[in-house]
C-alpha positions in Angstrom: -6.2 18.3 -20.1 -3.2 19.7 -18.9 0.4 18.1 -20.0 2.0 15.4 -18.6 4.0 15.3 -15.3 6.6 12.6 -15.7 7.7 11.4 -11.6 11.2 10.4 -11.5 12.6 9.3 -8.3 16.0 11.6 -6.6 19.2 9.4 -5.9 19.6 9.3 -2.1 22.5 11.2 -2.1 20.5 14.2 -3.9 17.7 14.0 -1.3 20.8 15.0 1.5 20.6 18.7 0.7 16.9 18.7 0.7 16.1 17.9 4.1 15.7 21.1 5.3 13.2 22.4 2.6 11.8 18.7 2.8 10.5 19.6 6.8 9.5 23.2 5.8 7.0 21.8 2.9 5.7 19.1 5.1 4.7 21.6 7.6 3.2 23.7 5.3 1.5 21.0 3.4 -0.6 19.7 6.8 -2.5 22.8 6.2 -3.3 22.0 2.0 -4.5 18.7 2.4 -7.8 17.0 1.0 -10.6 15.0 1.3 -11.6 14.0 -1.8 -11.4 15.6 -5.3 -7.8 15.5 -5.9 -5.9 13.3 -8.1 -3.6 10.0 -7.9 -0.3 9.9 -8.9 1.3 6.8 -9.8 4.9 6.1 -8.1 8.2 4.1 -9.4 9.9 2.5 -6.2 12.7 0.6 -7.6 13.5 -3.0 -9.7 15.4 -6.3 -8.4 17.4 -9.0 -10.4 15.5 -12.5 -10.0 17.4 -15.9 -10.3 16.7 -16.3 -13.5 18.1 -13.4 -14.9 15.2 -11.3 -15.3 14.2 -8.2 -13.2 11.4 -6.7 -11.3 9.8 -3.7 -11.3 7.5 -2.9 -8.2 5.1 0.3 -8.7 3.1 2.0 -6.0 0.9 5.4 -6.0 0.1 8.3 -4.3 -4.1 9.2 -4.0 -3.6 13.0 -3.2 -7.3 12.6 -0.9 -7.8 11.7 2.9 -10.6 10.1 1.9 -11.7 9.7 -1.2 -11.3 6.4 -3.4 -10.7 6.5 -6.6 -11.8 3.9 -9.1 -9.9 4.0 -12.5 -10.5 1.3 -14.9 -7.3 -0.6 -17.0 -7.8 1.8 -20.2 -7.0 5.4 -21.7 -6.5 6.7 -18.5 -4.8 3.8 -16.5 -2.0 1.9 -18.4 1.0 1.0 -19.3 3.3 1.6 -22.6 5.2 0.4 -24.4 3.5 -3.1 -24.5 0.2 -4.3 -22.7 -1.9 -1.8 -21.6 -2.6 -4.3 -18.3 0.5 -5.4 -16.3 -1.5 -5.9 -13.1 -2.1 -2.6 -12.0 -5.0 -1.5 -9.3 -8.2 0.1 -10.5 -9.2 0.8 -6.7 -7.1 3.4 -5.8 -6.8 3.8 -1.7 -6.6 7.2 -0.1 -2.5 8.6 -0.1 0.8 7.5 -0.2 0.5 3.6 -0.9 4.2 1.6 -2.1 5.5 -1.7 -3.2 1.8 -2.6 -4.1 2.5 -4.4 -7.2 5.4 -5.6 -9.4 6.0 -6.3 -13.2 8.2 -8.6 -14.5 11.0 -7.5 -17.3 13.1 -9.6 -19.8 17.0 -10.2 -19.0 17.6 -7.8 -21.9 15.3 -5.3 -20.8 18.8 -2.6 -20.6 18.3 1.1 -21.2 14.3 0.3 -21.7 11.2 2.2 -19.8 8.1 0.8 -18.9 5.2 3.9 -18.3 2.3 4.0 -16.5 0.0 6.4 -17.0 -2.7 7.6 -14.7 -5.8 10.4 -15.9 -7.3 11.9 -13.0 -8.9 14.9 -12.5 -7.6 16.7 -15.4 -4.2 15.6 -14.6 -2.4 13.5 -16.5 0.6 11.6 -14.4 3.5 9.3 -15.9 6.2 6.8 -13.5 8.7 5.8 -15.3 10.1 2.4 -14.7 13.6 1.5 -15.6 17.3 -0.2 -14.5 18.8 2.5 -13.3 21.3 2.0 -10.5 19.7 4.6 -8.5 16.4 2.6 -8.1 18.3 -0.7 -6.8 16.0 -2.2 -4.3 16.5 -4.8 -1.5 15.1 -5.8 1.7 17.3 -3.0 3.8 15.9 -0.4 1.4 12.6 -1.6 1.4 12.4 -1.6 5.4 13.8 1.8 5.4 11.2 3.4 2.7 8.3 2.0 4.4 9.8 3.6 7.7 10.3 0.5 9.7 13.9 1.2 10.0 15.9 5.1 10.6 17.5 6.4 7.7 21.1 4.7 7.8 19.8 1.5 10.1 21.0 -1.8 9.4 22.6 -4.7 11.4 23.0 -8.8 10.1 19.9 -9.3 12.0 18.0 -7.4 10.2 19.5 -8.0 6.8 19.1 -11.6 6.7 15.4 -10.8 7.9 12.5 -12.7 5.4 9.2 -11.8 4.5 6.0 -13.4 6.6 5.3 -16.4 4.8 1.4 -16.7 3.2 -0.6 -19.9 2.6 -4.3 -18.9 1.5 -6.9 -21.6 2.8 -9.3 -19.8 0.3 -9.7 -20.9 -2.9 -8.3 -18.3 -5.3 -11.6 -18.0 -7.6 -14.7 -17.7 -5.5 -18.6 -17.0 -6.7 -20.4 -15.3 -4.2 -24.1 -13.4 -4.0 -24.9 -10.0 -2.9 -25.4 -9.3 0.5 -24.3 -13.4 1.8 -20.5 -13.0 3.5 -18.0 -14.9 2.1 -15.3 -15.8 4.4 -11.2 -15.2 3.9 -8.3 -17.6 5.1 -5.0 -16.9 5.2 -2.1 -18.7 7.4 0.4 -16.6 8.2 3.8 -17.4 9.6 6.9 -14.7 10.5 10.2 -15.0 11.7 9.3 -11.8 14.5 11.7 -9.5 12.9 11.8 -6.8 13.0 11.4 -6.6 16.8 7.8 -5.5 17.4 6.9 -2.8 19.0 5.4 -3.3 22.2 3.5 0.2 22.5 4.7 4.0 21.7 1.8 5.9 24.0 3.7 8.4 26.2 3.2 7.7 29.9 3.6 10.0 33.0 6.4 8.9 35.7 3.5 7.3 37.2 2.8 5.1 34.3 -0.7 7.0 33.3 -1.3 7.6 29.5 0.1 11.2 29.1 -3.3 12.7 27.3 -1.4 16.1 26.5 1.3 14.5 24.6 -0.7 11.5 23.0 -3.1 14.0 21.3 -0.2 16.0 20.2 0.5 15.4 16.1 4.0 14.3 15.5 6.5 16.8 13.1 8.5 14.0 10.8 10.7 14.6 7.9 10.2 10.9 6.8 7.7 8.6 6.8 7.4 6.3 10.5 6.0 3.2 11.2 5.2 0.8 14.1 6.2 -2.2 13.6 4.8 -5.8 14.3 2.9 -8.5 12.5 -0.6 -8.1 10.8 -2.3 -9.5 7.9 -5.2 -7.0 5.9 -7.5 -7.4 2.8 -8.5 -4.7 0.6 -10.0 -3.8 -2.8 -7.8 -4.0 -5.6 -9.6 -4.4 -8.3 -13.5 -3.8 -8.6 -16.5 -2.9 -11.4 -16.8 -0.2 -12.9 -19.4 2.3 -10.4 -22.5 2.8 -12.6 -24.7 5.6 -12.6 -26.4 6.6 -9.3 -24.2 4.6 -7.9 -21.7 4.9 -4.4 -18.1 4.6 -4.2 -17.3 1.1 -3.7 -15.8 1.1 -0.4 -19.5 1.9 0.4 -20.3 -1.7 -2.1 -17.4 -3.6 0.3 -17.7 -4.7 3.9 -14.7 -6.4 5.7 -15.4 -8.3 9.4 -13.4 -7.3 11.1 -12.8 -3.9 10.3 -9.2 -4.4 8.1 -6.3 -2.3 9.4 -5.2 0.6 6.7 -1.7 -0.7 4.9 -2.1 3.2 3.5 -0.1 5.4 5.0 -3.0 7.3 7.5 -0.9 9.1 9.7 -3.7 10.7 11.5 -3.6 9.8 15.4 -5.1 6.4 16.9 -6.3 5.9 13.0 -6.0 1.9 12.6 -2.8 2.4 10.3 0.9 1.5 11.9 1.7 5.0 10.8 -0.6 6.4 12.7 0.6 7.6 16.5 -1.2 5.5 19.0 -1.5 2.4 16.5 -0.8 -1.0 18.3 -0.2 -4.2 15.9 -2.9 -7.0 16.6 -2.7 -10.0 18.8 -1.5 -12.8 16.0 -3.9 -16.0 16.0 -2.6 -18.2 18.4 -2.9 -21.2 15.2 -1.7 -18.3 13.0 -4.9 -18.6 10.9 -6.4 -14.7 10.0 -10.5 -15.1 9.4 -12.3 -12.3 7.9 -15.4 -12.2 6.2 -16.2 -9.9 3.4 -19.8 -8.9 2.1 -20.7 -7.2 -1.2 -23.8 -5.3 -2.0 -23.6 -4.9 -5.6 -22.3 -7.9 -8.6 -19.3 -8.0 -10.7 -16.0 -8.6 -10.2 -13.7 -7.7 -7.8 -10.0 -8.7 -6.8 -8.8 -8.5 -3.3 -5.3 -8.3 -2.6 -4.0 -9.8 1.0 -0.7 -8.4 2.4 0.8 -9.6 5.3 3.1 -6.9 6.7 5.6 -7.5 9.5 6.5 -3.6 9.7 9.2 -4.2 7.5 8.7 -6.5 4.6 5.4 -7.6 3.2 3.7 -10.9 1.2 0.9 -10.3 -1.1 -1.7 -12.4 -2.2 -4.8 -12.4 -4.4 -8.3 -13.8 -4.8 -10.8 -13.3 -7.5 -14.6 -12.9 -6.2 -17.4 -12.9 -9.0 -20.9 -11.8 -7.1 -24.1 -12.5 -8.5 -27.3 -10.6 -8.0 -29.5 -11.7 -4.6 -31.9 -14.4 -5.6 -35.6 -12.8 -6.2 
């Protein structure tokens, strides 16, 4: 086991002179990258004061693979110290850079404390530290701006007094389901259309034709970009622990309709708004988002809804216990 790595996050005003070098290791990073068999690295994105006086941390990773999930079971090598070793984490751990995906709630007195989380993966062992620092302040213009939704440096009232998509689940929050019978999702979703969606980003010729040379051509970006307009997605949070002779469980987990990728897949036309060529769906006209999910093995899983406007997000939860088919 190699030692710890402990990820701290740079104040904005350090990351300034690192631009430069920034671009040059991103170019030379598209050619080191990974499908599987690389490890995840948990992330610390920043805190809030709530009205009551106590304070949020929010926590997000980074899976080093393309495509590779990893499952990592609340334990030794996926928890949190001092305190409970469970404060809500993921044990389904999507493929790269994946923020804001949960939060954990701290005392008023919390002060000078650190919360760690800890993640053992691949011989590697990986810490976030969460803390109060000033330097991790988050709010909604931040939050826009580190998902990419807005430049570095945007901001205008509009956008500042924007609110997150609002979320009412028509599903029950506990459900028992079977292997291999769908069970369906429900979630109502409601947005105030900011930011302004984008309407499409495919280049076009002076005659209006798709421009195939310049579609197909991979973008060169220094920070992270994203298109932005309303969708809601389900995915795996939370799943049993993959037995022996056993597949991944993506391969266990079937969505209808396909779900689009909250993870940041910047690959071209993938179904991810950071990919190039990605166009936000056509919202329900009665606002009501139906999938239907099918598992082919029991246990437990938890699937976590977001609803993502490009620049702030809602999550929810449901609990899903399958039983074995009926012989």
């Amino acid at each position: 086991m190699t030692p710890p790595r402990v990820l701290r996050c740079l104040p904005a005003a350090a990351l300034v002179g690192l631009v430069t070098m920034a671009a040059a290791a991103e170019l030379g990073a598209q050619g080191m990258t990974y499908s599987s068999g690389q490890s995840v690295a948990p992330a610390y994105e920043g805190w809030w004061e709530n009205p009551d006086g106590t304070f949020t941390l929010t926590f997000g990773y980074m899976n080093r693979n393309w495509e590779e999930e990893l499952d990592i079971p609340v334990g030794p090598d996926n928890l949190f110290s001092p305190g409970p070793a469970d404060r809500g984490q993921p044990t389904h751990f999507l493929p790269r850079r994946n923020r804001f995906m949960f939060q954990v709630t701290v005392p008023a007195d919390f002060g000078d404390e650190e919360l760690l989380w800890t993640i053992r993966s691949r011989g590697q062992e990986l810490v976030a530290i969460g803390s109060l620092r000033p330097d991790y302040f988050m709010d909604n213009v931040l939050m826009m701006s580190e998902t990419g939704a807005l430049g570095a440096g945007s901001s205008n009232p509009e956008l500042r007094a924007q609110e997150p998509p609002t979320v009412r689940l028509e599903t029950p929050r506990e459900i028992a389901a079977q292997v291999g019978q769908p069970v369906r999702l429900i979630a109502h979703v409601e947005d105030d259309g900011l930011p302004t969606p984008d309407t499409g980003k495919l280049p076009v010729t002076e005659e209006g034709l798709l421009d195939y040379t310049r579609a197909a051509r991979p973008p060169v970006r220094i920070t992270v970009d994203k298109t932005n307009g309303l969708y809601f997605t389900w995915f795996v949070f939370r799943a049993p622990e993959v037995g022996r002779g056993q597949g991944p469980v993506q391969e266990a987990v079937t969505f209808d309709p396909p779900q689009v990728h909250y993870w940041e897949d910047t690959r071209p036309f993938s179904n991810s708004p950071y990919a190039p060529g990605w166009f936000p769906p056509e919202p329900p006209a009665d606002g009501r988002w139906i999938t239907e999910v099918t598992f082919d093995r029991p246990g437990t899983y938890i699937l976590h809804g977001r609803a993502d406007d490009g620049g702030l997000v809602t999550d929810e939860q449901v609990t899903v216990v399958v039983r074995g088919p009926i012989s």
